[in-house]
C-alpha positions as CSV (number, residue, x, y, z in Angstrom):
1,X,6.3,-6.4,1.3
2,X,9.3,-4.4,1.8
3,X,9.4,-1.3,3.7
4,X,9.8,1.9,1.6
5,X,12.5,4.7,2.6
6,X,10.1,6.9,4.1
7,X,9.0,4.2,6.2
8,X,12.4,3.0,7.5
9,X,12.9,7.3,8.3
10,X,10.2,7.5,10.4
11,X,11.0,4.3,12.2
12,X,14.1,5.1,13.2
13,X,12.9,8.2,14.8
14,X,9.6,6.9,16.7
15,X,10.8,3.1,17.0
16,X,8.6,0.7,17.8
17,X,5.2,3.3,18.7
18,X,1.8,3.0,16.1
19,X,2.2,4.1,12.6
20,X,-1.1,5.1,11.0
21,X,-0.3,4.4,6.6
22,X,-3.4,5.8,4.8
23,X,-4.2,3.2,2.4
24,X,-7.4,2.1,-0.1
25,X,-8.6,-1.3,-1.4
26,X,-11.3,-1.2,-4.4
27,X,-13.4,-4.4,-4.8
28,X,-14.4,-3.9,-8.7
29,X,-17.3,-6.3,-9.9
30,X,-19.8,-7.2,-12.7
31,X,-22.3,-9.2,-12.1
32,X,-20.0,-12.5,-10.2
33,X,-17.1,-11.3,-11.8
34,X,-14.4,-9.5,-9.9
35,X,-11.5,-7.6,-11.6
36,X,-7.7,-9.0,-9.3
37,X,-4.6,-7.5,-9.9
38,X,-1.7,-9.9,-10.1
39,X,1.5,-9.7,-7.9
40,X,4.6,-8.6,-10.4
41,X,6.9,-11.3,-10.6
42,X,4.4,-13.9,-8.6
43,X,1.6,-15.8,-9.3
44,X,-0.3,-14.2,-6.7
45,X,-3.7,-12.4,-7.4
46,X,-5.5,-9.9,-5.2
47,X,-7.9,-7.1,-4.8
48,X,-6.4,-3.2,-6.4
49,X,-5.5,-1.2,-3.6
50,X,-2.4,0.9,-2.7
51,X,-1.2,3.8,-0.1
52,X,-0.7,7.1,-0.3
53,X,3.1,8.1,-0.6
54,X,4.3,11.4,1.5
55,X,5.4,14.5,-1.1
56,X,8.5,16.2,-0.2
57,X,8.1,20.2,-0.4
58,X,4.4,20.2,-0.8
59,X,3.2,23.5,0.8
């Protein structure tokens, strides 16, 4: 997965120091069934999940 702007800005200033990206995975099920999200523009399938995404002028 590609890097996102914000992550290439902070990279360039702290280099190659750890880099805490708040992020959630959901395992939905019924029963045996589990509900997978597939990969746009792949074949792939995996569990929902995401990051959070930094707001500029937030106060």
């Amino acid at each position: 997965m590609p890097f996102s702007d914000y992550v290439q800005s902070i990279r360039a200033r702290i280099g190659h120091d750890l880099l805490l990206l708040p992020g959630v995975t959901a395992v939905i099920r019924e029963g045996d069934r589990f509900l997978l999200a597939r990969t746009a523009g792949s074949d792939e399938w995996g569990l929902l999940g995401g990051r959070c995404r930094a707001r500029r002028g937030s106060g």
